[in-house]
C-alpha positions in Angstrom: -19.2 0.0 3.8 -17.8 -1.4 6.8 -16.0 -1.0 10.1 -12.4 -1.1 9.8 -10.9 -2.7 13.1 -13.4 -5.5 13.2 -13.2 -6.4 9.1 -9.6 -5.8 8.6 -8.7 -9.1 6.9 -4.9 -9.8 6.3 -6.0 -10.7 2.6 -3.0 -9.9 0.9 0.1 -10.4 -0.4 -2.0 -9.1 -2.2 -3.0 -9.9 -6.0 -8.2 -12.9 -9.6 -8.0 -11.4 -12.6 -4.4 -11.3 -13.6 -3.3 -7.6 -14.9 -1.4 -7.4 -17.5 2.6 -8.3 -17.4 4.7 -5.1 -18.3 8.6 -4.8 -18.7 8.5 -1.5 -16.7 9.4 -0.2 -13.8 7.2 0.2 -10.7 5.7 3.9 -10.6 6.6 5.4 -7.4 3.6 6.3 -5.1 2.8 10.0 -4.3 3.3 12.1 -1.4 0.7 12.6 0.6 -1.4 15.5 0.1 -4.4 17.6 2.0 -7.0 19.4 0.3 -7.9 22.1 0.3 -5.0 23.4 1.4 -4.5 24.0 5.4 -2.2 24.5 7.9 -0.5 21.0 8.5 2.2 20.6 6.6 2.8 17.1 4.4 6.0 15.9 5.1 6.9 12.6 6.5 8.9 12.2 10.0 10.6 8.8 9.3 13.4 9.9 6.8 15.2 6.2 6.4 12.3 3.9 5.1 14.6 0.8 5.9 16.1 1.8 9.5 16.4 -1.5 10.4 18.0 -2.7 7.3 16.0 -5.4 6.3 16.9 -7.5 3.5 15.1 -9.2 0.3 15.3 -12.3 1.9 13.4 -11.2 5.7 9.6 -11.2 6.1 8.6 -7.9 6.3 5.2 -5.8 6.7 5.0 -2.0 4.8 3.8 0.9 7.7 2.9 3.9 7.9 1.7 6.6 10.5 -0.8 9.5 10.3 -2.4 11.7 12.9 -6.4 12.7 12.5 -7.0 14.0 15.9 -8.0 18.0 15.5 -7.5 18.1 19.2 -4.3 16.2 19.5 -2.1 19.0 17.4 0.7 17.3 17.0 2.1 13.6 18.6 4.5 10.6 19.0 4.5 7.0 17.8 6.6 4.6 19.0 7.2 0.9 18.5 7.8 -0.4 21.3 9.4 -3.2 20.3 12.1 -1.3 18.1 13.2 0.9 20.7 14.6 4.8 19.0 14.7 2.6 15.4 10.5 3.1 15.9 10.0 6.5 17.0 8.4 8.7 15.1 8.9 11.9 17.2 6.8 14.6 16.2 3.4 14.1 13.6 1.2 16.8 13.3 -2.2 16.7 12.6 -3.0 16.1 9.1 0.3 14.4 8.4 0.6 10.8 7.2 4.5 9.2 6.4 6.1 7.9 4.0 5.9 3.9 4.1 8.5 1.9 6.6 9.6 -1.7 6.5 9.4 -3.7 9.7 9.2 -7.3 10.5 6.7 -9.1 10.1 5.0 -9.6 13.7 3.2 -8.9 16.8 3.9 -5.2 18.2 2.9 -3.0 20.6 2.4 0.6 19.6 2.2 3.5 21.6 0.9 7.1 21.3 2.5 9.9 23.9 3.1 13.4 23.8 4.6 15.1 21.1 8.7 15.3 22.2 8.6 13.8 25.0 10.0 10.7 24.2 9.4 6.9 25.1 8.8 7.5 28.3 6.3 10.2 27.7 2.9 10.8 29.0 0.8 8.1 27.0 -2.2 9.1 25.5 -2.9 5.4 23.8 -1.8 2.2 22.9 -2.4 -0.6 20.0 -1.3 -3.9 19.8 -1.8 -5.6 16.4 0.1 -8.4 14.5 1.4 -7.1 11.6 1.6 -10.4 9.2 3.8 -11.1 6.6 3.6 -9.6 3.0 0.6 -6.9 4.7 0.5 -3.0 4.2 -1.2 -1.2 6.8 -2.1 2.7 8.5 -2.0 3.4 11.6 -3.7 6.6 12.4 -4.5 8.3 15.7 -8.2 8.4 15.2 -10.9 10.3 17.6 -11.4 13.4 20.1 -8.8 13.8 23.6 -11.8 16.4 24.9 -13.8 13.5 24.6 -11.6 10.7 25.8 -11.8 8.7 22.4 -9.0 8.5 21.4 -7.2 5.2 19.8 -4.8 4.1 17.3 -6.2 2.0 14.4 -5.2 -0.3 11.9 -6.3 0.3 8.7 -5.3 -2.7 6.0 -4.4 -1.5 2.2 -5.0 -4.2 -0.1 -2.9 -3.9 -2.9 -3.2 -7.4 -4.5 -5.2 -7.2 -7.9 -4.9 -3.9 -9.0 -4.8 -3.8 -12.9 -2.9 -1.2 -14.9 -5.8 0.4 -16.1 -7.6 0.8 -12.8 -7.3 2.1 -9.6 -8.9 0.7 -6.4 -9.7 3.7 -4.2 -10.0 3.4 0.1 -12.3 5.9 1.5 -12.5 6.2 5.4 -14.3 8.4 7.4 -12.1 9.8 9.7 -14.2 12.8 11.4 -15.3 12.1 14.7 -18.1 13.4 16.6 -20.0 14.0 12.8 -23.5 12.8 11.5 -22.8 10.1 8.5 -21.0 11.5 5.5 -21.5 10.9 1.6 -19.0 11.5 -0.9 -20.2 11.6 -4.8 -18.9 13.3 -7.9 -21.5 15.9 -9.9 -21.4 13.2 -12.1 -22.7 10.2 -10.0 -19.5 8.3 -8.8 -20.1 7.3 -5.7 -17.2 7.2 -3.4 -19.3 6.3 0.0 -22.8 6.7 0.9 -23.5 7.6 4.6 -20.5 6.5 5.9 -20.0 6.6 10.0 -17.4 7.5 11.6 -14.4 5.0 10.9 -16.6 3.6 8.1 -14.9 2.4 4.8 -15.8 2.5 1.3 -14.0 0.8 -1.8 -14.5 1.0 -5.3 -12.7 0.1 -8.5 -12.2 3.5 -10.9 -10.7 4.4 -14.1 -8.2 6.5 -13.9 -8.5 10.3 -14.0 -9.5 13.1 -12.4 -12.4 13.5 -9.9 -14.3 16.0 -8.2 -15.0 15.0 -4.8 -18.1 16.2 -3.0 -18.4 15.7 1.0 -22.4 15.8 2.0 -23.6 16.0 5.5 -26.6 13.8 6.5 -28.9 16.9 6.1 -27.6 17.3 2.8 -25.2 20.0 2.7 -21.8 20.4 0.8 -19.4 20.8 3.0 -16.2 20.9 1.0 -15.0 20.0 -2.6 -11.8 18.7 -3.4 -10.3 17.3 -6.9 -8.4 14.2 -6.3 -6.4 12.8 -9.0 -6.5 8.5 -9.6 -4.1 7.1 -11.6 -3.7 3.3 -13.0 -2.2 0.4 -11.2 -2.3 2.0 -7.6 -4.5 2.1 -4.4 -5.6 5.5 -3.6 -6.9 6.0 0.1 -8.8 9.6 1.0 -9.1 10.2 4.3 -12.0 12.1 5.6 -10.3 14.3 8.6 -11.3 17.9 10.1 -15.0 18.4 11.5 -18.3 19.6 10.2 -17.9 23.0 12.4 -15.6 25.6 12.5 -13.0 24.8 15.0 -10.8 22.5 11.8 -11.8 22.5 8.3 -12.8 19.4 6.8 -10.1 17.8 4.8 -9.6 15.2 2.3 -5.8 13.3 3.0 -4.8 11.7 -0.2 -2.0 9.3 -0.9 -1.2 6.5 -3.4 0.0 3.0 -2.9 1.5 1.0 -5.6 0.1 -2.4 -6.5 2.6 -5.1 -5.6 4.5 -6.6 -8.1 7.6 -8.0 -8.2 10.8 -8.3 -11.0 11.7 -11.5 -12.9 14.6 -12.3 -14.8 15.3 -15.9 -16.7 18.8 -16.8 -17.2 18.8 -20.4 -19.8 21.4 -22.6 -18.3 20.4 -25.2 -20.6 21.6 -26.8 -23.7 18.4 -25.7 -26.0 16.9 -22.2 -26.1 13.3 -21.5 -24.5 10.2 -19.6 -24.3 8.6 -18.4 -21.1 5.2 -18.1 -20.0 3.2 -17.8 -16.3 0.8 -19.3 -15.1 -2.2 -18.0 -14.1 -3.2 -16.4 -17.4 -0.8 -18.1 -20.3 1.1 -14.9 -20.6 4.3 -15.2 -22.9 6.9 -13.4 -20.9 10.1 -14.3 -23.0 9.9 -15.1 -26.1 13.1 -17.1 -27.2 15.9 -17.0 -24.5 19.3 -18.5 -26.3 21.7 -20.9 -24.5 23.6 -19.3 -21.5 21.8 -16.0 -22.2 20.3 -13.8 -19.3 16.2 -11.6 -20.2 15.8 -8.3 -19.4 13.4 -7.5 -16.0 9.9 -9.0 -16.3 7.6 -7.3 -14.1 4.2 -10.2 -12.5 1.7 -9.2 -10.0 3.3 -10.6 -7.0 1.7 -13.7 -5.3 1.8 -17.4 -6.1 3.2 -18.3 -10.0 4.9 -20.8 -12.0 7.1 -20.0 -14.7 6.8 -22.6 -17.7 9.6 -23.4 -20.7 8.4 -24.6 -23.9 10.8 -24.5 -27.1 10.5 -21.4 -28.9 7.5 -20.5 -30.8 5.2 -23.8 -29.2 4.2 -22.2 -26.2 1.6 -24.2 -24.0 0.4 -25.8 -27.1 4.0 -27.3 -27.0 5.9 -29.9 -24.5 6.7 -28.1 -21.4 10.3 -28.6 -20.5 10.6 -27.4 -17.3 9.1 -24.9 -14.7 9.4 -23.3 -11.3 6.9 -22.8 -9.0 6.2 -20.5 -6.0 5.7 -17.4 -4.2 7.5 -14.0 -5.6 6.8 -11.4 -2.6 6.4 -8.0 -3.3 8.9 -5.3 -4.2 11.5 -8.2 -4.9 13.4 -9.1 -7.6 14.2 -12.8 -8.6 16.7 -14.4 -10.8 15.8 -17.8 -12.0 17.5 -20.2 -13.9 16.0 -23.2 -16.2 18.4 -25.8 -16.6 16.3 -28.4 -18.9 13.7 -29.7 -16.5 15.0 -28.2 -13.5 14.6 -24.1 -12.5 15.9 -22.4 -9.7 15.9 -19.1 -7.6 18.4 -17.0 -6.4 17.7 -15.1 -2.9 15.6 -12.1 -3.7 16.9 -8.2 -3.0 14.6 -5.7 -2.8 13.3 -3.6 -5.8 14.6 -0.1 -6.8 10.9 0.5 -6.1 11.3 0.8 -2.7 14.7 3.2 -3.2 12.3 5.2 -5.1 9.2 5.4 -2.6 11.7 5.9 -0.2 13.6 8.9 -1.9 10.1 11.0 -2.3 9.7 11.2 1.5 
């Protein structure tokens, strides 16, 4: 349990125990969800996840936008730094969108009434540098009755996520409330007295699980079944209030770990076997002369490729290797040439066609 804007670390790209390798594709992450069910309706308001048409190649940071504010019903966000390419026009409470690639960098972003455009009323402003290879929230967090309100950064560390388990983010979103707990029947705990913008994280098998939301004196306040699935970062979002004027809430919505595609073309005169490095994994094994693998899927992060002769593996002579950073979402050709290897520029992954087709 800790704050969020003072702790954020920009940990990531994001990936020390290596998962396992898997030829398959990346699963697309969820649409957000609310439950129980209420009013606001869960659709995102940034339709082109790419509007600035980045490419493999260009540093980039994954966003996206949500509004917690009962009081603040519905509202705009705006990049300043983007001009109409950042605008988010109109996010109602309870909403959170789809993910958006921007550069990486420093940016300034601004809150203001719902419709009113870039030159609307401001109701608050963030700045934050948004690094390199980093996934973040930005949510519209607090109470306008009470003059709290503020846009905050919340970092989602996706680096390291195994297929068989999911890492799940818990923050407290419900101002003006006593501490919160949320347990299962069973004894999971997903957060013990956590304060308002307080964060809990936990590694869970997958499956599904019966949250519980307790108030400091004890009392359930609302149960919700949430859903965790393997290889992914779910984040619940505690939003509403502990009276009657707005429910409490739980926002759901899933992340997929970062990983990127590999594929090994032999240019050589002999044929080879692949493995990586960390973790020995055998990733091809026996690539002919001038012939091209299938897609390799590796946490993404820093690796090195290796080439032994077929069936010798690291127990063999290495005949050449490439090392470096594969960022995520990407997809790399590299070629091994006897000693020598080599990468092409990256494009982006279907995965982010895919994420970008469920909004």
């Amino acid at each position: 349990m800790r704050k969020i804007t003072a702790l954020v670390l920009f940990v990531l790209l994001c990936l020390a125990a290596i998962p396992a390798f898997a030829q398959t594709e990346t699963p697309s992450p969820d649409q957000p969800t609310i439950t129980p069910e209420s009013t606001a309706e869960i659709s995102t308001s940034i339709t082109n996840m790419n509007p600035l048409n980045l490419v493999g190649s260009d540093d980039v940071t994954f966003v996206r936008f949500a509004n917690t504010v009962i009081d603040v019903p519905s509202v705009g966000l705006y990049v300043q730094e983007l001009g109409d390419k950042g605008m988010i026009k109109d996010l109602s409470f309870g909403q959170v969108t789809n993910e958006m690639l921007l550069p990486a960098g420093n940016y300034n972003v601004v809150a203001h009434t719902a419709g009113s455009g870039s030159e609307g009323k401001v109701l608050t402003t963030m700045k934050w540098n948004f690094q390199q290879d980093t996934s973040w929230l930005v949510t519209l967090i607090g109470l306008r009755s009470k003059a709290s309100l503020q846009l905050e950064p919340i970092n989602l560390l996706r680096n390291d996520i195994a297929d068989d388990m999911s890492r799940v983010r818990v923050v407290n979103l419900v101002a003006g409330a006593p501490a919160l707990t949320v347990s299962t029947s069973t004894g999971d705990d997903f957060g013990h007295s956590l304060g308002w913008s307080d964060v809990f994280d936990a590694d869970m098998k997958p499956g599904m699980y019966n949250l519980t939301v307790i108030s400091k004196d004890g009392k359930a306040l609302t149960d919700s079944a949430v859903e965790v699935g393997g290889g992914v970062l779910v984040t619940v979002l505690l939003v509403g209030s502990v009276d009657d004027s707005q429910p409490l809430q739980l926002v759901t919505f899933n992340s997929s770990a970062y990983i990127s595609r590999i594929k090994f073309v032999n240019n050589g005169k002999t044929p080879i076997q692949i493995f990586v490095r960390p973790g020995g994994v055998e990733l091809v094994k026996s690539l002919a002369v001038g012939e091209t693998s299938e897609w390799v899927t590796v946490p993404s992060g820093s690796v090195t490729f290796v080439s032994y002769a077929p069936s010798t593996g690291p127990m063999g002579q290495e005949l050449g290797s490439w090392i470096g950073v594969v960022q995520p979402f990407r997809d790399v050709t590299i070629g091994f040439a006897g000693n020598i290897a080599d990468a092409n520029v990256p494009d982006f992954s279907p995965a982010l066609s895919e994420m970008n087709a469920a909004g």
